[in-house]
C-alpha positions as CSV (number, residue, x, y, z in Angstrom):
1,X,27.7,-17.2,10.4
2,X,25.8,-14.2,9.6
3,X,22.5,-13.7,11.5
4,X,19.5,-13.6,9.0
5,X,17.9,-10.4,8.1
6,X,14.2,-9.5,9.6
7,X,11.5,-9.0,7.0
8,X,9.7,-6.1,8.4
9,X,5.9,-7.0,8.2
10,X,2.8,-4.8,7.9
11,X,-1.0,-5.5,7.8
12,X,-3.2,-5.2,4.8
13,X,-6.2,-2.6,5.7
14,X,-8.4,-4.9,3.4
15,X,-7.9,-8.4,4.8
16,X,-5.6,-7.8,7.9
17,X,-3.4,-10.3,7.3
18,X,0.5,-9.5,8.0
19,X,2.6,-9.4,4.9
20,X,6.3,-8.6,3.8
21,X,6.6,-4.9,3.1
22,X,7.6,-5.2,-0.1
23,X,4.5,-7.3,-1.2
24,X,2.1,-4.6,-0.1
25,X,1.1,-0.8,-1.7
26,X,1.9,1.9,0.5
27,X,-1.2,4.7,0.1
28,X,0.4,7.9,1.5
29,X,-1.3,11.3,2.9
30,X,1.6,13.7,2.2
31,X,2.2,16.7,4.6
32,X,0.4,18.7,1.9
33,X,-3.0,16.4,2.3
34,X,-2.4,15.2,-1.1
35,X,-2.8,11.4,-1.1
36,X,-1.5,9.1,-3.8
37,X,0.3,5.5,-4.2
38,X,3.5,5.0,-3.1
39,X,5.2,2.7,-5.0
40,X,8.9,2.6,-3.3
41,X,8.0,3.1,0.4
42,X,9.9,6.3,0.7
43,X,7.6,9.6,0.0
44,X,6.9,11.7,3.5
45,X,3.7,11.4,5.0
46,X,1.7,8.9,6.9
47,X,1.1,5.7,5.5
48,X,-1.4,2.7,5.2
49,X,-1.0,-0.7,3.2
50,X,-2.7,-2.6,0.9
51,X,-2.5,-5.9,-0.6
52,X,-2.5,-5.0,-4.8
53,X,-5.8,-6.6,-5.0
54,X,-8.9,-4.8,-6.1
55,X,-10.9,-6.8,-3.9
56,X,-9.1,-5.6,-0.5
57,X,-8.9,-2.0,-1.6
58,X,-12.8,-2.9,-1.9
59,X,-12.9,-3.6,1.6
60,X,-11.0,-0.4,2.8
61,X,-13.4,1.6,1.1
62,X,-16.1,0.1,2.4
63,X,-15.2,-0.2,5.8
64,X,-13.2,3.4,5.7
65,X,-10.6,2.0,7.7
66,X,-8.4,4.1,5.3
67,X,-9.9,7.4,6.6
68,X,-9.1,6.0,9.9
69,X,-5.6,5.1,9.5
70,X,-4.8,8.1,7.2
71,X,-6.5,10.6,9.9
72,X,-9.0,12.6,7.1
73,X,-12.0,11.9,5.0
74,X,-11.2,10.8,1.7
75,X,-13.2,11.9,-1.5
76,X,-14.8,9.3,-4.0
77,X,-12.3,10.6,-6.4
78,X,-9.4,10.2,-4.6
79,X,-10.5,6.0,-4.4
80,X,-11.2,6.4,-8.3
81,X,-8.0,7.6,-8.8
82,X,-6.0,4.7,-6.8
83,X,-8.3,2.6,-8.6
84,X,-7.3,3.6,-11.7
85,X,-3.4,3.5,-10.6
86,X,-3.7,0.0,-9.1
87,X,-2.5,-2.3,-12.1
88,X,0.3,-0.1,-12.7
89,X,1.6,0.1,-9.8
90,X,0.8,-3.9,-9.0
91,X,2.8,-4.9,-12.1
92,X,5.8,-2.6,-10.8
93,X,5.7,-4.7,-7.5
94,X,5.6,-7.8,-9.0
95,X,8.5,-7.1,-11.3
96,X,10.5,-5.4,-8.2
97,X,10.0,-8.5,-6.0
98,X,10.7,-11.1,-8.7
99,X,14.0,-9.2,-9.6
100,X,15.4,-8.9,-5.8
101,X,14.5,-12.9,-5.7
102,X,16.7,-13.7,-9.0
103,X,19.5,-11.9,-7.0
């Protein structure tokens, strides 16, 4: 019998609870500085998660804790921008997880 696989687990900046990977947006501070949503998990840089929910990327603003886990301030626009990018980049998650669970 084969032994069951792990589901690595990370923890929402916004409401620190411990989630599947897959459920959760990646916000990445490439080598560059240039900071942007990573949908797959796989661009270079450091990361952070989020849940995809306006209200905890609310939260990280508010409390910076994404300054602090990214290591550098972060502009107003840069949050504007991964506002704006958020319901895009939820409905790709939702369609990749719902997909891998048909399989």
């Amino acid at each position: 019998m084969p032994k069951p696989r792990k589901i690595p687990q990370r923890q929402c900046l916004g409401c620190r609870e411990h989630k599947a990977k897959r459920e959760l947006l990646r916000i990445v501070r490439s080598p560059e500085g240039e900071i942007t949503l990573d949908g797959r998990g796989k661009k270079p840089g450091r990361g952070a998660y989020v849940c995809p929910d306006a209200g905890c990327l609310k939260k990280v603003r508010r409390s910076h804790a994404l300054e602090r886990a990214l290591n550098c301030a972060i502009p107003d626009a840069v949050y504007e921008q991964l506002e704006a990018q958020l319901p895009a980049e939820t409905k790709a998650l939702t369609e990749s997880v719902s997909s891998e669970d048909d399989a």
